[in-house]
SEVO-502737 format. One record per residue: chain; x, z, y of N, C-alpha, C in turn. Coordinates in Angstrom, 3 decimals, padded with zeros to 6 digits, always signed. Example, Ala and Ser with C-alpha at 12.3 -4.5 7.8 and 13.67 -1.06 7.14 Angstrom:
BEGIN
+----+----------+----------+----------+----------+----------+----------+----------+----------+----------+
| ch |      nxx |      nzz |      nyy |     caxx |     cazz |     cayy |      cxx |      czz |      cyy |
+----+----------+----------+----------+----------+----------+----------+----------+----------+----------+
|  A | +013.190 | +007.800 | -005.690 | +012.300 | +007.800 | -004.500 | +013.200 | +007.800 | -003.300 |
|  A | +012.850 | +007.080 | -002.250 | +013.670 | +007.140 | -001.060 | +012.900 | +007.870 | +000.030 |
+----+----------+----------+----------+----------+----------+----------+----------+----------+----------+
This chain:
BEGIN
+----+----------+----------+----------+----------+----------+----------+----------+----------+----------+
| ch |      nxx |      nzz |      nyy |     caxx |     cazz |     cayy |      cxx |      czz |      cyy |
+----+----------+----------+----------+----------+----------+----------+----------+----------+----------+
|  A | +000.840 | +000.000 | -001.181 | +000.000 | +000.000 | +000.000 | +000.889 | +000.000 | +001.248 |
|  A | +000.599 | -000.613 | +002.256 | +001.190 | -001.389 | +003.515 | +000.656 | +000.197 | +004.522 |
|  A | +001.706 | +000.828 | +005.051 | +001.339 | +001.920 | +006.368 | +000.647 | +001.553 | +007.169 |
|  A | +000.359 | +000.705 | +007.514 | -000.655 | +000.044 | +008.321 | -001.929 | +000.181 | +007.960 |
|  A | -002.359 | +000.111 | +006.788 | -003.345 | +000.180 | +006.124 | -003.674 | +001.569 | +005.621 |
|  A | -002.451 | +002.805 | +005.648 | -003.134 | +003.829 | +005.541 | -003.907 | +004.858 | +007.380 |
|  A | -004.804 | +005.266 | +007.114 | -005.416 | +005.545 | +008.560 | -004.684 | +006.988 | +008.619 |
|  A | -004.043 | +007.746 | +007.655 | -003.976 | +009.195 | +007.778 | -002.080 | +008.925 | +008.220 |
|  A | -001.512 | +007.724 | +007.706 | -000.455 | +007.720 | +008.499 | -000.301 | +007.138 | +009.784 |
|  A | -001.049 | +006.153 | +009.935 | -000.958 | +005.636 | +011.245 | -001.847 | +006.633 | +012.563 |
|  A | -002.612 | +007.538 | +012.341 | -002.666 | +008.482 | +012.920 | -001.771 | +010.058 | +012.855 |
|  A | -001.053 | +009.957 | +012.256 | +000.293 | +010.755 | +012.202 | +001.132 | +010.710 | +012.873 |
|  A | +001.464 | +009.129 | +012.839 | +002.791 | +008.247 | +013.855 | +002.075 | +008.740 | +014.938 |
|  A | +001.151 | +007.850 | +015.388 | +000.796 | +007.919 | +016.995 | +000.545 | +009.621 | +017.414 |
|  A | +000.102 | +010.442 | +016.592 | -000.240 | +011.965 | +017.018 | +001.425 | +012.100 | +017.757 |
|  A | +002.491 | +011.738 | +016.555 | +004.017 | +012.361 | +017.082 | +004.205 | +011.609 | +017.944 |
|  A | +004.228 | +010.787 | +018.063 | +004.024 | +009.902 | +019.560 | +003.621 | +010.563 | +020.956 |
|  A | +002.597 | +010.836 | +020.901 | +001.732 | +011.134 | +021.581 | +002.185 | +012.718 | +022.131 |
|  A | +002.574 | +013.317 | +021.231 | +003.181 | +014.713 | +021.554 | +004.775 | +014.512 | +021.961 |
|  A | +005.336 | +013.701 | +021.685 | +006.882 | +013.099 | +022.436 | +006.109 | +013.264 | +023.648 |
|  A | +005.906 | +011.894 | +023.879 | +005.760 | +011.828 | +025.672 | +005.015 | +013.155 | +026.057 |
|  A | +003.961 | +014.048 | +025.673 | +003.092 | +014.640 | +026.382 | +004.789 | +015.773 | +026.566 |
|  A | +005.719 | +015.895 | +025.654 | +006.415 | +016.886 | +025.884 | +007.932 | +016.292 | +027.185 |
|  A | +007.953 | +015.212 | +027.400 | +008.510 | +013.962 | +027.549 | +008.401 | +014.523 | +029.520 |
|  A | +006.353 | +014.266 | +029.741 | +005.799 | +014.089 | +031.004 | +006.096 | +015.296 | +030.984 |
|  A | +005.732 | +016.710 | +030.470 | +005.712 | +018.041 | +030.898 | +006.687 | +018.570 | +030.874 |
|  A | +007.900 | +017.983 | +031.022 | +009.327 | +018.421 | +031.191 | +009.755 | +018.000 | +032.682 |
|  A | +009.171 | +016.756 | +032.444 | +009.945 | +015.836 | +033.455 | +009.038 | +016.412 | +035.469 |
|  A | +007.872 | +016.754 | +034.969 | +006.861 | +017.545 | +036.168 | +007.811 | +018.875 | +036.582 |
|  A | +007.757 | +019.609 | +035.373 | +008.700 | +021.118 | +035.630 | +009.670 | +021.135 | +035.944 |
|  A | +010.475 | +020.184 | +035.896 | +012.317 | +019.724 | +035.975 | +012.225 | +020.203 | +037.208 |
|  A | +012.091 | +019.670 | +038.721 | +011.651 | +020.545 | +039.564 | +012.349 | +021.777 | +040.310 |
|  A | +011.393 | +022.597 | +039.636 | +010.710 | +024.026 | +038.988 | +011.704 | +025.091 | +038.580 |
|  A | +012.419 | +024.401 | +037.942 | +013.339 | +025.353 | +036.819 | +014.654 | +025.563 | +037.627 |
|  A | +015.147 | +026.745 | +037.212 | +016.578 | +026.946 | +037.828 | +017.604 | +025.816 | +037.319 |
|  A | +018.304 | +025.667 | +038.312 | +019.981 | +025.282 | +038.072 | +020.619 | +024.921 | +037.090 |
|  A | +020.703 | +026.370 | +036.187 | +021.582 | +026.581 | +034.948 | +020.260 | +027.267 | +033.937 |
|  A | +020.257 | +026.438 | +032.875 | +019.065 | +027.488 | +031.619 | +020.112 | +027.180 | +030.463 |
|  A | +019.705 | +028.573 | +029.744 | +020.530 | +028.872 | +028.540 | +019.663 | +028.174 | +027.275 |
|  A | +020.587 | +027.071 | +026.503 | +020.351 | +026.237 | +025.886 | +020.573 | +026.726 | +024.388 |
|  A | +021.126 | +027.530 | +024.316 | +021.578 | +028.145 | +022.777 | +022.078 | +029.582 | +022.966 |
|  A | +021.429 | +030.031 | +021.853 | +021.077 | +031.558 | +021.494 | +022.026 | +032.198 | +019.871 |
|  A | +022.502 | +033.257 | +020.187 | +023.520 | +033.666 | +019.024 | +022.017 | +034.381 | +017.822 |
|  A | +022.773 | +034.702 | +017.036 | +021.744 | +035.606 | +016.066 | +021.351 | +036.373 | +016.635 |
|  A | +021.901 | +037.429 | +017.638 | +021.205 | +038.555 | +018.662 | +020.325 | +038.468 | +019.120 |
|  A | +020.237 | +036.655 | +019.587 | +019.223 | +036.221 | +020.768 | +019.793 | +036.146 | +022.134 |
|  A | +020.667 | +036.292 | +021.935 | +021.626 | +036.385 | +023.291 | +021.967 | +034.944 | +023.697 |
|  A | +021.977 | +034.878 | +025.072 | +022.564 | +033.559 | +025.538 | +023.709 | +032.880 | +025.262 |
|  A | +024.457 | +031.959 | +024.530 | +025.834 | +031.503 | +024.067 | +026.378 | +030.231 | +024.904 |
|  A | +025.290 | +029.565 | +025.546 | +025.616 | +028.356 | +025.830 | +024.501 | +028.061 | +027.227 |
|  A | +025.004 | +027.965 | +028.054 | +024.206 | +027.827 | +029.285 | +024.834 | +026.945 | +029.962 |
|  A | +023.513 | +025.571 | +030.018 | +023.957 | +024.352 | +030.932 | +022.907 | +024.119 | +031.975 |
|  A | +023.143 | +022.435 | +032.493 | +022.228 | +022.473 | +033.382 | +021.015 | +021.744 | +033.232 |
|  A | +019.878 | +022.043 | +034.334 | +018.577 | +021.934 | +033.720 | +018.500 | +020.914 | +033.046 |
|  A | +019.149 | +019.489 | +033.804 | +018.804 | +018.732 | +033.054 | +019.135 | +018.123 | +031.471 |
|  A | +020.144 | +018.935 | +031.216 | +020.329 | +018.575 | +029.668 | +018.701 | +019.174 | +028.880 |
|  A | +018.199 | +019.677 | +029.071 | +016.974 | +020.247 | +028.487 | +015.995 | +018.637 | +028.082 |
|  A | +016.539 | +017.618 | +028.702 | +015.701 | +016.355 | +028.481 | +016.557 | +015.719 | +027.442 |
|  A | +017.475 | +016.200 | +027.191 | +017.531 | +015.842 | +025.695 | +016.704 | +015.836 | +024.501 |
|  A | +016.383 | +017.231 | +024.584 | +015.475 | +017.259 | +023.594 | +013.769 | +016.581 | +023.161 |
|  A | +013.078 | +016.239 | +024.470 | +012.573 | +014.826 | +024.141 | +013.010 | +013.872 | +023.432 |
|  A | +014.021 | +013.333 | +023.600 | +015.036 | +012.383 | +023.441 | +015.175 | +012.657 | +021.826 |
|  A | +015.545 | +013.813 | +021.247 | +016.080 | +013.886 | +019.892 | +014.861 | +013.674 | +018.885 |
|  A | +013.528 | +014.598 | +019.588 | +012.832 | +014.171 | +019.150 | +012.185 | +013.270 | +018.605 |
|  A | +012.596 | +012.381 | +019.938 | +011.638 | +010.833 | +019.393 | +012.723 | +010.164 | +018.557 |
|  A | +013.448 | +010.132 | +018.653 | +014.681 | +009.404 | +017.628 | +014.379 | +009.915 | +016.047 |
|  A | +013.940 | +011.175 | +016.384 | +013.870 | +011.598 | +014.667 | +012.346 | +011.133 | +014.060 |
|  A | +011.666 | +011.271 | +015.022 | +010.362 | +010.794 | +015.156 | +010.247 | +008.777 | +014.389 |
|  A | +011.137 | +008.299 | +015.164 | +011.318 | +006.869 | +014.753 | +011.923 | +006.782 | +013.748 |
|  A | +013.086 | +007.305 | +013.103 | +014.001 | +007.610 | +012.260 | +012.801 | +007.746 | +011.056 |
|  A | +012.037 | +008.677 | +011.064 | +011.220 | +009.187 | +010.011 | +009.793 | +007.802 | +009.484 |
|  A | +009.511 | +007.546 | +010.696 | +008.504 | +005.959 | +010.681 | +009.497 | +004.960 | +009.751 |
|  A | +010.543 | +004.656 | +010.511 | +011.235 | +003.771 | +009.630 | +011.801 | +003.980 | +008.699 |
|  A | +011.719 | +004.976 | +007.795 | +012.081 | +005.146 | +006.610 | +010.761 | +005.248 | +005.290 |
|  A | +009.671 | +005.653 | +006.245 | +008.329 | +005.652 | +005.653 | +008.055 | +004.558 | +005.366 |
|  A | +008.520 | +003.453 | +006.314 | +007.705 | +001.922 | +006.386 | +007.927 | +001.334 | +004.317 |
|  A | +009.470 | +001.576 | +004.489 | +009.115 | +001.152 | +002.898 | +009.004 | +001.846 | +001.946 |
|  A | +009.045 | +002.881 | +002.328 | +008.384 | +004.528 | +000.674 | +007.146 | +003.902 | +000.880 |
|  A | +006.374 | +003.826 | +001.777 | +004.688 | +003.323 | +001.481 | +004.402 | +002.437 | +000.295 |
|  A | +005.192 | +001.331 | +000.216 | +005.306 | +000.768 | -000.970 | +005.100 | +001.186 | -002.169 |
|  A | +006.234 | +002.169 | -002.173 | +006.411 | +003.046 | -003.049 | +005.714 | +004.297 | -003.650 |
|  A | +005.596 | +004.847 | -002.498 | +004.772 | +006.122 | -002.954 | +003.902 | +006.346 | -001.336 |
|  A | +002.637 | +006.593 | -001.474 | +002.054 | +006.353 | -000.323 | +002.247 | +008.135 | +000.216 |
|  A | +002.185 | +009.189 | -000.542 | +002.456 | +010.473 | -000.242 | +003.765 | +010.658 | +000.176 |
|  A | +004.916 | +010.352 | -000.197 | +006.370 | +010.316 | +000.525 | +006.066 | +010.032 | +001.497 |
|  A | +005.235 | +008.759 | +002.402 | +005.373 | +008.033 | +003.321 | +004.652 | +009.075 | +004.354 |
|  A | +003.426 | +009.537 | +003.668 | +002.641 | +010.290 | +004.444 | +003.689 | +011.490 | +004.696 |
|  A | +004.915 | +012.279 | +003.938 | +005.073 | +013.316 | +004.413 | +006.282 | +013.425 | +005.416 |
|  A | +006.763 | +011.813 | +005.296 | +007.915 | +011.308 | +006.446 | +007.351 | +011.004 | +007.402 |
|  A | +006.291 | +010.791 | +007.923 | +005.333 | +010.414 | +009.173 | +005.099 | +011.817 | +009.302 |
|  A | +004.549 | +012.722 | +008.553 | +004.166 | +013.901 | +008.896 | +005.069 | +014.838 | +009.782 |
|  A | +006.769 | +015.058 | +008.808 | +007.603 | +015.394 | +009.732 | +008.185 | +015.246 | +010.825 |
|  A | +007.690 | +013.830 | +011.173 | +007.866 | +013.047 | +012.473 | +006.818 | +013.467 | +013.497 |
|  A | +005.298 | +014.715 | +013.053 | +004.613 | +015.491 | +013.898 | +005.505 | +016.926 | +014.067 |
|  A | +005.855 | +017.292 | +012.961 | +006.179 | +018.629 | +013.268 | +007.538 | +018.877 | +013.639 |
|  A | +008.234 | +017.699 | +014.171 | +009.540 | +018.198 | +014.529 | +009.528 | +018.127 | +016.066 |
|  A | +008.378 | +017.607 | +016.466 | +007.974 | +017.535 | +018.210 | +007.538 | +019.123 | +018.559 |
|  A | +006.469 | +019.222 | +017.202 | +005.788 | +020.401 | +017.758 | +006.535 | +021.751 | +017.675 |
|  A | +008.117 | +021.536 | +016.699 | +009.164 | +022.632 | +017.211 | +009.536 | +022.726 | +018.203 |
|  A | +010.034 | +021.075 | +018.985 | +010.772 | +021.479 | +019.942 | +009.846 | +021.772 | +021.514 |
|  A | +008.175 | +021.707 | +021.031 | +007.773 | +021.991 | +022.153 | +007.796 | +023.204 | +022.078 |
|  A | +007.821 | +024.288 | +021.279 | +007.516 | +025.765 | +021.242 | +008.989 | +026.064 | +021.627 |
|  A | +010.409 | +025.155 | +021.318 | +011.418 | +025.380 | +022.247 | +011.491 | +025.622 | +023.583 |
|  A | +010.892 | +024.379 | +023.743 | +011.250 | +023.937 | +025.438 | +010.686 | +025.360 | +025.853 |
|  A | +009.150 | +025.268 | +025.533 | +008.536 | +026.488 | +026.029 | +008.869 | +027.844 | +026.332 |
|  A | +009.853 | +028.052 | +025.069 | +010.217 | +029.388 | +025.038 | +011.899 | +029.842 | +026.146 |
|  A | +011.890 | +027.939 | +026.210 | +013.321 | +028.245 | +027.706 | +012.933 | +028.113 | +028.550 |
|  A | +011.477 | +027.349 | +029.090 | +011.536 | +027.497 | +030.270 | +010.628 | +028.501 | +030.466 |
|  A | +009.619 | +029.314 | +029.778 | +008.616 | +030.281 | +030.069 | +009.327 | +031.359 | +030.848 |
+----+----------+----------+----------+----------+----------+----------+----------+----------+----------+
């Protein structure tokens, strides 16, 4: 079966899609907003280890959608193959947005 033709993946893709940019626009509004310097990486303590500037924080849009595409195009031909692989490589291509929005969130909150 052709991904195209399944509706539960092609509404998967576009959901992670859709949550890229929404995390994409709501970075790029706050950018702004935010101090100078935000601490980008945290030790086991929770402690600050690595503090840059705001705008490296738009990376992580960025990684997102790459893994996001990364995961589509590897699904495109497991579908063939196994239509559940395909579905759970599209799937991870939702939930690796919806980590890094509870990231962003939790640096810039």
């Amino acid at each position: 079966m052709s991904l195209r033709r399944d509706p539960w993946a092609l509404g998967l893709a576009v959901l992670g899609l859709t949550i890229n940019l929404a995390l994409l626009l709501g970075l790029l509004t706050r950018l702004p907003e935010l101090p100078d310097l935000l601490p980008v990486h945290f030790n086991v303590f929770g402690e600050p280890d690595l503090i840059d500037d705001k705008r490296s924080i738009l990376r992580l849009p960025i990684v997102s959608t790459l893994v996001w595409a990364g995961n589509l195009v590897l699904a495109i031909p497991a579908a063939r193959l196994d239509r559940t692989l395909a579905r759970l490589l599209v799937g991870a291509g939702v939930l690796v947005p919806v980590l890094f929005v509870v990231t962003v969130f939790r640096l810039i909150a």
